[in-house]
C-alpha positions as CSV (number, residue, x, y, z in Angstrom):
1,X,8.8,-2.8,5.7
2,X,9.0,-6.9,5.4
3,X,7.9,-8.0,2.4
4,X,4.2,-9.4,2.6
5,X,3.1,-6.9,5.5
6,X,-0.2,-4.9,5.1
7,X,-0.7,-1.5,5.8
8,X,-3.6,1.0,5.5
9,X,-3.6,3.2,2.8
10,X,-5.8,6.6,0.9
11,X,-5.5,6.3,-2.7
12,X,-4.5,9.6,-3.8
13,X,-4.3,8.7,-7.5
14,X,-6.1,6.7,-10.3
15,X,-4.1,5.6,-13.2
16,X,-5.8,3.2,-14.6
17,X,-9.5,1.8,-13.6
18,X,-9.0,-1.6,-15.9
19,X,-5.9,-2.9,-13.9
20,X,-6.4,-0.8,-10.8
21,X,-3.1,1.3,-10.7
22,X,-3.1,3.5,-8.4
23,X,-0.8,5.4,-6.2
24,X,-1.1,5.5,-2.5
25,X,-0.1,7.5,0.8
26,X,0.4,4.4,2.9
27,X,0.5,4.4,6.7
28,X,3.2,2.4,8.0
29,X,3.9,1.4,11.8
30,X,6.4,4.3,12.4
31,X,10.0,3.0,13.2
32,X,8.9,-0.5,14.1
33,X,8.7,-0.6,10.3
34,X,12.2,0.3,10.3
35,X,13.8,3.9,10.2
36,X,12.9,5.0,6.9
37,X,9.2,4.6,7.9
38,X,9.5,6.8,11.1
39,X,7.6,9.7,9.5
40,X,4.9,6.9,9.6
41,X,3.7,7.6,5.8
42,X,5.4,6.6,2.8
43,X,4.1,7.1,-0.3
44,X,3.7,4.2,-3.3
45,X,3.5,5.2,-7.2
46,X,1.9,3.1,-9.7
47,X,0.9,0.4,-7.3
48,X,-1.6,-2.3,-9.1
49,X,-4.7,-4.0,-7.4
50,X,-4.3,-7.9,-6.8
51,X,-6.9,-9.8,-5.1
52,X,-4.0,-12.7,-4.4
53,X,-2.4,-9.9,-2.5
54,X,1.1,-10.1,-3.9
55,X,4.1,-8.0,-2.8
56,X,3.5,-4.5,-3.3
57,X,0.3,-4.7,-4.5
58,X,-3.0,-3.7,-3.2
59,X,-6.3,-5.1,-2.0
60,X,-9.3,-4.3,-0.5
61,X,-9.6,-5.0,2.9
62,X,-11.2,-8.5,4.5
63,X,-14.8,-8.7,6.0
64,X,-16.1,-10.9,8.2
C-alpha cells in the first residue's frame, strides 16, 4: 500500500488504552493495493493511535 493511504480496519487487539496500541485486521483494496494485498486483509501488530494521522498509524474516522 502507498504510504499515507487509509483503509478500514476492526481492532482485534488492545495493548495499551494510554497510547492506543492496538493491532488491526485491515481491509485493503485487493490487488489495486498491489499483489501482496490481493487477499484484501492484511493484518497490522502494535499499531498506535495518532490523531495527525501519520504513517502507519491509526485514527478514527472523519464526520461531517
Amino acid at each position: 500500500m502507498s504510504d499515507g493511504e487509509h483503509r478500514p480496519a476492526v481492532i482485534v487487539k488492545v495493548w495499551n488504552k494510554e497510547n492506543g496500541m492496538v493491532n488491526l485486521q485491515v481491509f485493503t483494496d485487493g490487488v489495486n493495493d498491489g499483489p501482496l494485498y490481493e487477499s484484501g486483509l492484511l493484518w497490522q501488530t502494535s499499531v498506535e493511535h495518532s490523531d495527525a494521522k501519520m504513517v502507519r498509524t491509526w485514527h478514527w474516522p472523519e464526520r461531517e
